[in-house]
C-alpha positions as a Markdown table, in Angstrom:
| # | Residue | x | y | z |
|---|---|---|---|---|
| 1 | Unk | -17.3 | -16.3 | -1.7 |
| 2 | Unk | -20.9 | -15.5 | -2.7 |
| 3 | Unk | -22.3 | -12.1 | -3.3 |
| 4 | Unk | -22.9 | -11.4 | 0.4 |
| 5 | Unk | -19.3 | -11.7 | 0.6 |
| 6 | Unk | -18.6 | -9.3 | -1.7 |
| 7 | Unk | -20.8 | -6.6 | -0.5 |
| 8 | Unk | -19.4 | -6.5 | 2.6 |
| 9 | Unk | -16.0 | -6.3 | 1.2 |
| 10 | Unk | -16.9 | -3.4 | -1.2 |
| 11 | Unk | -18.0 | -1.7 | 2.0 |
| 12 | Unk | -15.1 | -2.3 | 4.5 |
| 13 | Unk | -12.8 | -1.1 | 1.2 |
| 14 | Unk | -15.3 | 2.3 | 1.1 |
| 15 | Unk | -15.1 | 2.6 | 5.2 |
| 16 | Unk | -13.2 | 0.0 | 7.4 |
| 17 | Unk | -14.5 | 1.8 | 10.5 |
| 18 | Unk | -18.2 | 1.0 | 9.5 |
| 19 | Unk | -19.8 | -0.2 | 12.3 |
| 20 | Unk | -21.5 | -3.7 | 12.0 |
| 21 | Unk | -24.9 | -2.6 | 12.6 |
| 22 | Unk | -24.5 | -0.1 | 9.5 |
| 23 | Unk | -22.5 | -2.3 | 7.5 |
| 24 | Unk | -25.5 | -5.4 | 8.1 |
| 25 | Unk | -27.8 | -2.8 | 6.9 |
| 26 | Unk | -26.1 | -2.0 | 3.8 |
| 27 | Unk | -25.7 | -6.0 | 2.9 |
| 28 | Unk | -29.3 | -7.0 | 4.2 |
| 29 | Unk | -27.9 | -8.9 | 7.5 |
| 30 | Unk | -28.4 | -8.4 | 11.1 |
| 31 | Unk | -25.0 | -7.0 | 12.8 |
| 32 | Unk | -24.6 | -10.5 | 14.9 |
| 33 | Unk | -24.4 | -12.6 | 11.4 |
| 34 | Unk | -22.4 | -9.5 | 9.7 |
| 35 | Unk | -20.1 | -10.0 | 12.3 |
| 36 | Unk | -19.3 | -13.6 | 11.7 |
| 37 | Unk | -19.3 | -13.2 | 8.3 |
| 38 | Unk | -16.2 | -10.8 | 8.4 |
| 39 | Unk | -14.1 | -12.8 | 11.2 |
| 40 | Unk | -14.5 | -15.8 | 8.7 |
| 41 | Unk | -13.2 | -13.1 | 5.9 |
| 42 | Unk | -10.5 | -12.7 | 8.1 |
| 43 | Unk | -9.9 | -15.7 | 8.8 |
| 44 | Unk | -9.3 | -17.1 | 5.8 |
| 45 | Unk | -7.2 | -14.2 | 4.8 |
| 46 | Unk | -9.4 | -12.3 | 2.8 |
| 47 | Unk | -8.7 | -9.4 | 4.8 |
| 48 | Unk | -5.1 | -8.8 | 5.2 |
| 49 | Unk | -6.0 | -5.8 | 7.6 |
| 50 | Unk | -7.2 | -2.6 | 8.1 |
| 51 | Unk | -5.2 | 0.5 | 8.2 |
| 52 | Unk | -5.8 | 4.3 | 8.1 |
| 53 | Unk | -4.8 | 6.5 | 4.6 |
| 54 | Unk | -2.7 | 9.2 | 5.8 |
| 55 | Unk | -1.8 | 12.7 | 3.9 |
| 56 | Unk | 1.7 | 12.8 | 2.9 |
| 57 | Unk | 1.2 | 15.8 | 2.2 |
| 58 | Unk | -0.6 | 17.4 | 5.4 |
| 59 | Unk | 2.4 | 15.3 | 7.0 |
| 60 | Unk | 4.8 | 18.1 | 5.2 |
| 61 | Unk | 6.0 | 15.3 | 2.9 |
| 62 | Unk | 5.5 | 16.6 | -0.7 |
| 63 | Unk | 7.7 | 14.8 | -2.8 |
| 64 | Unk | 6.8 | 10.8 | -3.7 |
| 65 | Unk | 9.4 | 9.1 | -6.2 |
| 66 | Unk | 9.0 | 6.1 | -8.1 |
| 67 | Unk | 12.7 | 4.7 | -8.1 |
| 68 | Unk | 13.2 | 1.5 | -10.7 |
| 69 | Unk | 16.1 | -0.3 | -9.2 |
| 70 | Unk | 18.3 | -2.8 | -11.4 |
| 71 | Unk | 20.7 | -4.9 | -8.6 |
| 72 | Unk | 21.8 | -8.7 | -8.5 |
| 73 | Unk | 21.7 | -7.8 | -4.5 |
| 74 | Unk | 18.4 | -8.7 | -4.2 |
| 75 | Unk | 18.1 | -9.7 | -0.6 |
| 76 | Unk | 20.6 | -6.9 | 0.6 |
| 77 | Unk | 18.7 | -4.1 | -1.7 |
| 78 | Unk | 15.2 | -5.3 | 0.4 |
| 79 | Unk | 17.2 | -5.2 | 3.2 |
| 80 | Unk | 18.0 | -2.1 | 2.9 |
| 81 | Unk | 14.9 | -0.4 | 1.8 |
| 82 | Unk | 13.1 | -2.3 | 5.1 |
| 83 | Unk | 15.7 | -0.3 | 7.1 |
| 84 | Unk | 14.1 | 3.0 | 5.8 |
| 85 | Unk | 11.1 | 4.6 | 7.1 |
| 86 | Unk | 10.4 | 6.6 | 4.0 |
| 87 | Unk | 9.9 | 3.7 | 1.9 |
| 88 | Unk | 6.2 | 3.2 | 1.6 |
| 89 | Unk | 6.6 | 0.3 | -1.0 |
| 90 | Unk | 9.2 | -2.2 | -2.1 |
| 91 | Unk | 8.2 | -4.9 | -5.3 |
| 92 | Unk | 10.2 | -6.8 | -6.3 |
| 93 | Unk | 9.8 | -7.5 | -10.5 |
| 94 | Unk | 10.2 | -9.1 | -13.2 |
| 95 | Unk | 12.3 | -8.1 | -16.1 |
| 96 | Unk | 14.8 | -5.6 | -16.6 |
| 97 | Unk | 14.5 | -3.8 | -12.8 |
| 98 | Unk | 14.9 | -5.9 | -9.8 |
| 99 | Unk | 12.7 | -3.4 | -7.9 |
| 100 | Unk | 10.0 | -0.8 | -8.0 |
| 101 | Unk | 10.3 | 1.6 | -4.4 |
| 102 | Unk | 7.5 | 4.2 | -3.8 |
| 103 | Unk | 9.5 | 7.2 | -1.5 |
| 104 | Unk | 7.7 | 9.4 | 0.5 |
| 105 | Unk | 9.7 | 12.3 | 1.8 |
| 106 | Unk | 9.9 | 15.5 | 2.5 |
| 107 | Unk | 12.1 | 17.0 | 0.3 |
| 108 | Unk | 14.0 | 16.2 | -3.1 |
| 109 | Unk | 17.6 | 16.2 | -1.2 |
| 110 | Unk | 16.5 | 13.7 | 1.1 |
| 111 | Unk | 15.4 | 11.7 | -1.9 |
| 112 | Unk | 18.7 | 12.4 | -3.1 |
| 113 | Unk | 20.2 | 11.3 | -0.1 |
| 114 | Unk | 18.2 | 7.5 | -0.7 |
| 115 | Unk | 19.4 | 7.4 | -4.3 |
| 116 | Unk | 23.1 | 8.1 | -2.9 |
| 117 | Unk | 22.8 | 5.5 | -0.2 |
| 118 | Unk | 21.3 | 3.0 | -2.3 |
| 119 | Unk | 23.6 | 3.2 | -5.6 |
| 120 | Unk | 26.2 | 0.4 | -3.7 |
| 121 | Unk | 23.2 | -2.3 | -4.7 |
| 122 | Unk | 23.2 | -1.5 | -8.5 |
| 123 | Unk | 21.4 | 1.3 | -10.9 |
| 124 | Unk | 18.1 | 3.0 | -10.2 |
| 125 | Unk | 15.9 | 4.9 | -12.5 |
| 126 | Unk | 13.8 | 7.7 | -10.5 |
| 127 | Unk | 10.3 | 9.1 | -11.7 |
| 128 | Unk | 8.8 | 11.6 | -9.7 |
| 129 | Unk | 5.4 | 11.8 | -8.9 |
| 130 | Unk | 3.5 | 15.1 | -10.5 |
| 131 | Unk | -0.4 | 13.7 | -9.8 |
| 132 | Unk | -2.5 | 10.5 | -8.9 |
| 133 | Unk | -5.6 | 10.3 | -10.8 |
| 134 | Unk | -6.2 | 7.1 | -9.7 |
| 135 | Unk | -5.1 | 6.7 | -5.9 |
| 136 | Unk | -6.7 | 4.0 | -4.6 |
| 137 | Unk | -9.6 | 1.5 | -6.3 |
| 138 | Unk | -11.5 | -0.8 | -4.7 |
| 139 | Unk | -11.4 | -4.5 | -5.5 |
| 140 | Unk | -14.9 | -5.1 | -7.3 |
């Protein structure tokens, strides 16, 4: 990956909906040669995909919970968070938790209601989040 590479990638992280006429501007190329440049950053999995940033909270869910999860269920705890929607996140760790689940939801009794439903897999620890001064970075 030279530095061509990477200036197109700081770009696409900035705004994926660049076109390639604009985004060849901003890296010196013409759009034709931008163009194949990012279907080979695709290809080789550079680019995972591109997706839109939504508000949670213009989306009327306010409340996003950190929930530390310490199970020996592993595979039935993913399980279970794949099977609901308000999990935006699911790690699994190292250490003393199994799992780290970000929670988007609308309220703190339907968090409540996750932490109830999910206590069969083992012991969580929930932090709720107050700010984000750091949202989203850019690889560099």
């Amino acid at each position: 990956m030279d530095q061509v590479d990477r200036g197109i990638l700081k770009e696409l992280q900035e705004n994926a909906r660049i076109s390639m006429t604009e985004l060849g501007q901003r890296i010196g190329l013409t759009a034709p040669a931008t163009a194949e440049r990012v279907k080979k950053l695709e290809e080789r999995g550079v680019i995972e995909a591109y997706r839109a940033n939504l508000s949670a909270e213009a989306l009327n869910k306010s409340v996003t919970a950190f929930i530390l999860f310490e199970t020996e269920r592993c595979h039935a705890f993913a399980e279970f968070c794949k099977e609901h929607p308000e999990v935006m996140e699911c790690h699994r760790l190292a250490g003393q938790y199994s799992y780290l689940v970000k929670l988007v939801t609308d309220s703190v009794r339907t968090l409540e209601q996750f932490i109830d439903a999910a206590m069969p897999y083992g012991k969580s620890s929930t932090h709720i989040q107050l700010s984000s001064p750091v949202a989203h970075r850019s690889f560099g």
